[in-house]
C-alpha positions as CSV (number, residue, x, y, z in Angstrom):
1,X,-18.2,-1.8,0.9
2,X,-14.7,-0.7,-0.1
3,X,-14.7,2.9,-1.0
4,X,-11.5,3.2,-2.8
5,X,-8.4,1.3,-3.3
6,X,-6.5,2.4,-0.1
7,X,-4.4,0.7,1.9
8,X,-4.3,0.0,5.8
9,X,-2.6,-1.4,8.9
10,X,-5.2,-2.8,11.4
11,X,-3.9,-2.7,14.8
12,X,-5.0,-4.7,18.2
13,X,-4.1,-1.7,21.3
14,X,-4.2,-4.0,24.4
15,X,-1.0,-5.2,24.9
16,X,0.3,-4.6,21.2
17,X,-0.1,-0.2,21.1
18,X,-1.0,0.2,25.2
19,X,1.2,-1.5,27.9
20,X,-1.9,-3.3,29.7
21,X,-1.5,-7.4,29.2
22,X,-0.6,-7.3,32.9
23,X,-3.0,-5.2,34.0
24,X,-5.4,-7.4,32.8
25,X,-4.1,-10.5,34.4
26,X,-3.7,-8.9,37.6
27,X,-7.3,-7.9,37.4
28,X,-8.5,-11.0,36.3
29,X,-6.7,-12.9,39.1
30,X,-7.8,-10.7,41.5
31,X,-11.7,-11.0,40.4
32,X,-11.3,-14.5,40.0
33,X,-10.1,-15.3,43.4
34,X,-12.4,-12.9,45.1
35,X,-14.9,-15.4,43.3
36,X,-13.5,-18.2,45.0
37,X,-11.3,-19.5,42.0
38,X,-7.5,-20.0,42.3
39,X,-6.3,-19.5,38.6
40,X,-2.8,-19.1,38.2
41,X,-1.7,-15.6,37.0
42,X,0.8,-17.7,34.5
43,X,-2.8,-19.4,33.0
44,X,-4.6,-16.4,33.2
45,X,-1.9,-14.3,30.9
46,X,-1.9,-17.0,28.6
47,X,-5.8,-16.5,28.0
48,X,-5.4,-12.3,27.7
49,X,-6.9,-11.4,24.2
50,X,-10.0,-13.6,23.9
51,X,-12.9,-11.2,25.1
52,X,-14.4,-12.5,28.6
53,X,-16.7,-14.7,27.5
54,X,-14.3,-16.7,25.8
55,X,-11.5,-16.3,28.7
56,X,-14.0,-17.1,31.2
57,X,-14.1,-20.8,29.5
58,X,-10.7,-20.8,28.5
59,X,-10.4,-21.2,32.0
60,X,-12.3,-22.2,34.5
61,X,-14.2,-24.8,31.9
62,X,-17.3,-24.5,29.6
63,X,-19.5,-27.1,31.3
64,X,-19.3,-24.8,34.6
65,X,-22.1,-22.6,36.4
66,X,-22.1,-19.0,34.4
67,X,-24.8,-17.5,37.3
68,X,-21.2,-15.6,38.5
69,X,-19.9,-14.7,35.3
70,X,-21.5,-10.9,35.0
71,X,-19.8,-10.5,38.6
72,X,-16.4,-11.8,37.4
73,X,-16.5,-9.0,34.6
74,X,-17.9,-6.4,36.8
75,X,-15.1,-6.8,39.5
76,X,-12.1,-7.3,36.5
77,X,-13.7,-3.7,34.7
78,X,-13.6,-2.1,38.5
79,X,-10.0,-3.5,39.2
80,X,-8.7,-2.4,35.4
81,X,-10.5,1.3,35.5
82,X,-8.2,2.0,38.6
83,X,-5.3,2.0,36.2
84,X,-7.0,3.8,33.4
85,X,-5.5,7.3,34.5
86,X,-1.4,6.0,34.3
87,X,-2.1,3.5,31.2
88,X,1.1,4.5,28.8
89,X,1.4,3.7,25.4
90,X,4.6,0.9,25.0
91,X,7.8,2.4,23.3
92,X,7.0,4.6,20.1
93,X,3.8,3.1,19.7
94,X,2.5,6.6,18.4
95,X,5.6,7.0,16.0
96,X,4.4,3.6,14.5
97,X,0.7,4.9,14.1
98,X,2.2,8.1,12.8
99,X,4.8,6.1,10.5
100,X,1.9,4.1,8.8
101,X,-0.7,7.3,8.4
102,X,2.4,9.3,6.7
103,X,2.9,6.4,4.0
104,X,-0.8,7.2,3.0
105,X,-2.1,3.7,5.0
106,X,-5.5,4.3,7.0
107,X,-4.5,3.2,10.7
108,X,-7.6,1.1,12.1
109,X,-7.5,0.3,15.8
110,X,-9.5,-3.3,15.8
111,X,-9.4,-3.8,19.5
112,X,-12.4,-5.9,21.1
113,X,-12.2,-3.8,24.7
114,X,-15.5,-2.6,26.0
115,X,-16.3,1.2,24.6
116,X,-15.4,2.9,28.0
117,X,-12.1,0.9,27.8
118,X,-11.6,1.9,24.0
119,X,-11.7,5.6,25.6
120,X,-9.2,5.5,27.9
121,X,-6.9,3.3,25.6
122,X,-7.5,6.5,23.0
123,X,-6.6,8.8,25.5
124,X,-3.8,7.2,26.6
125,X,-2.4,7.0,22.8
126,X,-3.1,10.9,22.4
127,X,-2.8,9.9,18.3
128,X,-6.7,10.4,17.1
129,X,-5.4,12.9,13.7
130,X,-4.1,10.2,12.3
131,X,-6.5,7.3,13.7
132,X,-9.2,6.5,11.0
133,X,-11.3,4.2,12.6
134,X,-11.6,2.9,16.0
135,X,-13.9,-0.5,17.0
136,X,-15.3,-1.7,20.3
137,X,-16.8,-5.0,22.1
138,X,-20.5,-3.8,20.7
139,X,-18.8,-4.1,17.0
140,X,-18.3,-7.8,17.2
141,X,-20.8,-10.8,18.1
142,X,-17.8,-12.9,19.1
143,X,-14.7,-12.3,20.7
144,X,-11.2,-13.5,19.7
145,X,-9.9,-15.8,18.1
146,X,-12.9,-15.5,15.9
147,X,-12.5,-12.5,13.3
148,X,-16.0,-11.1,13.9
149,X,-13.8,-7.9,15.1
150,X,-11.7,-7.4,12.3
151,X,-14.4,-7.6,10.1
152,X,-16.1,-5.0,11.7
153,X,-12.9,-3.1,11.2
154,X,-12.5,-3.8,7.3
155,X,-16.1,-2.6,6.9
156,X,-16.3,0.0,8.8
157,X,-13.0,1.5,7.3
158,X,-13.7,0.7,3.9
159,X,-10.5,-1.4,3.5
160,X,-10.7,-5.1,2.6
161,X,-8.7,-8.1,3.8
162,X,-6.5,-8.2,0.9
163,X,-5.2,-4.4,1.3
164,X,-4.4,-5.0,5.1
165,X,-1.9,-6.3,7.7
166,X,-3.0,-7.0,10.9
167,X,-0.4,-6.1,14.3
168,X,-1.2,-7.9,17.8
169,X,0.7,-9.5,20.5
170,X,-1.1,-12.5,20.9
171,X,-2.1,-15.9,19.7
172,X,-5.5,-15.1,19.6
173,X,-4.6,-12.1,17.1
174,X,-2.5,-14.3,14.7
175,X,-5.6,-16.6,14.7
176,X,-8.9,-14.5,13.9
177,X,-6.6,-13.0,11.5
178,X,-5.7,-16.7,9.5
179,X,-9.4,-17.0,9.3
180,X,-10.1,-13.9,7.3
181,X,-6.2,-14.8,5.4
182,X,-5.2,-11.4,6.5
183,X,-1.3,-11.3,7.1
184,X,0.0,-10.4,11.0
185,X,2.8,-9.3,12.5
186,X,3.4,-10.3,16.3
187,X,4.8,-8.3,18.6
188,X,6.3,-10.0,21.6
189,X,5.8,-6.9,24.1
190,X,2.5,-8.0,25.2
191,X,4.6,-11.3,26.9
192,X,3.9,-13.8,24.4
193,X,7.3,-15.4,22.6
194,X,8.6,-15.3,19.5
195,X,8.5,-19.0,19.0
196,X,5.0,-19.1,19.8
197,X,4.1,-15.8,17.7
198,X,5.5,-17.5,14.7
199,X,4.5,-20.9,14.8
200,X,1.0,-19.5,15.2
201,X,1.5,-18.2,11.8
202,X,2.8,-14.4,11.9
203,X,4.1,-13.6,8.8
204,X,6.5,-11.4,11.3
205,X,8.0,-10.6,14.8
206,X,9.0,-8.0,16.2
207,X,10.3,-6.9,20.3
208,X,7.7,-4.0,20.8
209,X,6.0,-0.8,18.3
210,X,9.6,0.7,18.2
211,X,11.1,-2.3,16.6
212,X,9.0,-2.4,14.1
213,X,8.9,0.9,13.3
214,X,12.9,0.6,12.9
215,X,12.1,-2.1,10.1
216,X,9.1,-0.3,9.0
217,X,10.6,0.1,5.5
218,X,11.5,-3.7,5.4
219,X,8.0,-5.0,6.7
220,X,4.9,-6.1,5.8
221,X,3.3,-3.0,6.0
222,X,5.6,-1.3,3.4
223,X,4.6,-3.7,0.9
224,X,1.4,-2.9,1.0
225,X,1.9,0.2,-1.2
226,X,5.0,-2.0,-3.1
227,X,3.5,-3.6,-6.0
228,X,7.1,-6.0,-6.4
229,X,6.2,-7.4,-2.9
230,X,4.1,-9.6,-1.2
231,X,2.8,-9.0,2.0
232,X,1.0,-12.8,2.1
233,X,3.0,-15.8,3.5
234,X,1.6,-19.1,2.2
235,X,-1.4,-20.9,4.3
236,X,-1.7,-24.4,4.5
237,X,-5.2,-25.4,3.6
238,X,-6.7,-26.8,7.2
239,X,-4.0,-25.6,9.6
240,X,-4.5,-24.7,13.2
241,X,-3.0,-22.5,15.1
242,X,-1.6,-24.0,18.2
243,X,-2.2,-21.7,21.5
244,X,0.4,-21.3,24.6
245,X,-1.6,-23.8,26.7
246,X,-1.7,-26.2,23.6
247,X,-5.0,-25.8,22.3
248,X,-5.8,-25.9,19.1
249,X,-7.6,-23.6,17.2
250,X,-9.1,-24.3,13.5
251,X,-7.7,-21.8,11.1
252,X,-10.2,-21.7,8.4
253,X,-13.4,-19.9,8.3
């Protein structure tokens, strides 16, 4: 349960706070032609920010044989962990975390990456004194775009959805988040447009971490501790959320 009447700024890492969306998609296409499927890398970086499970039938179809799956995740994790040691944090991504901590916000990393992932993602960010709570894949039942690991994050850091903005970089973000009717702001860095972003619903977009942290002061994360402003943009009762391949994704819980 909420344990006082704090603030925060929940924040995806891959791809939004780490510079790794293409990592991912390089690894995937790698594992997924050493499994015998051709998957365009264009399709595959379309899919990054669903957990595997989810990616896995994103694209190569739910109806299909899943004996193969556990060896499609092991060779991706094998392929990613040789970058692990050079993954770098995308421009002022700390300053951003540090930003929101110094306007007395709790800064919640809600990322969905395995727990030996979430470690090197940490490491990478160098920013745990002013990190209050960090999830991982075992936090969450279901991977994006359902919000089973945001609400992990909201109880787990004592926040609720109405104190909160959310921050990714992808479709899938700006969805689990509209289920729970917590705001996001997209960030475009992790290769997903502006035009897509918004017309998923984010209530904001921005290039990268250091462009919003130039409008920091104007965003949805200042009026969270602004009592004159509203953080929420209005929902329309039974939306969906339209993904970059052109699925459609039901927006209410």
């Amino acid at each position: 349960m909420p344990d006082d009447n704090r603030c925060g700024v929940l924040f995806d890492v891959d791809g939004t706070l780490v510079d790794t969306t293409y990592l991912h998609t390089v690894s995937w296409w790698e594992a997924l032609r050493q499994g015998d499927h051709r998957v365009p890398m264009a399709r595959i970086h379309r899919a990054i920010g669903m957990g595997s499970d989810k990616l896995l039938d994103h694209l190569l179809g739910a109806e299909r044989d899943r004996d193969a799956d556990g060896k499609l995740r092991d060779t991706h994790d094998a392929l990613y962990a040789e970058y692990w040691e050079r993954l770098a944090p995308l421009p002022r991504a700390v300053d951003l975390l540090r930003a929101c901590a110094a306007r007395g916000l709790r800064v919640v990393l809600a990322t969905s990456a395995a727990e030996h992932e979430v470690a090197a993602l940490r490491a990478a960010l160098d920013a745990d004194d002013v990190i209050d709570t960090v999830t991982s894949s075992a936090d969450a039942a279901e991977s994006k775009p359902a919000p089973d690991i945001l609400e992990a994050a909201l109880a787990q850091s004592g926040l609720t959805a109405e104190r909160v903005v959310f921050v990714g970089d992808s479709v899938w973000d700006v969805a689990a988040a509209g289920k729970l009717d917590v705001p996001c702001i997209g960030l475009t860095c992790g290769g997903t447009s502006r035009g897509e972003l918004a017309g998923s619903g984010a209530v904001a977009v921005y290039d990268d971490p250091a462009a919003l942290l130039d409008g920091l002061a104007d965003s949805a994360i200042a009026a969270l501790t602004d009592p004159t402003r509203s953080v929420r943009a209005p929902r329309r009762a039974g939306g969906t959320v339209t993904g970059p391949t052109g699925e459609k994704t039901d927006t209410e819980a």
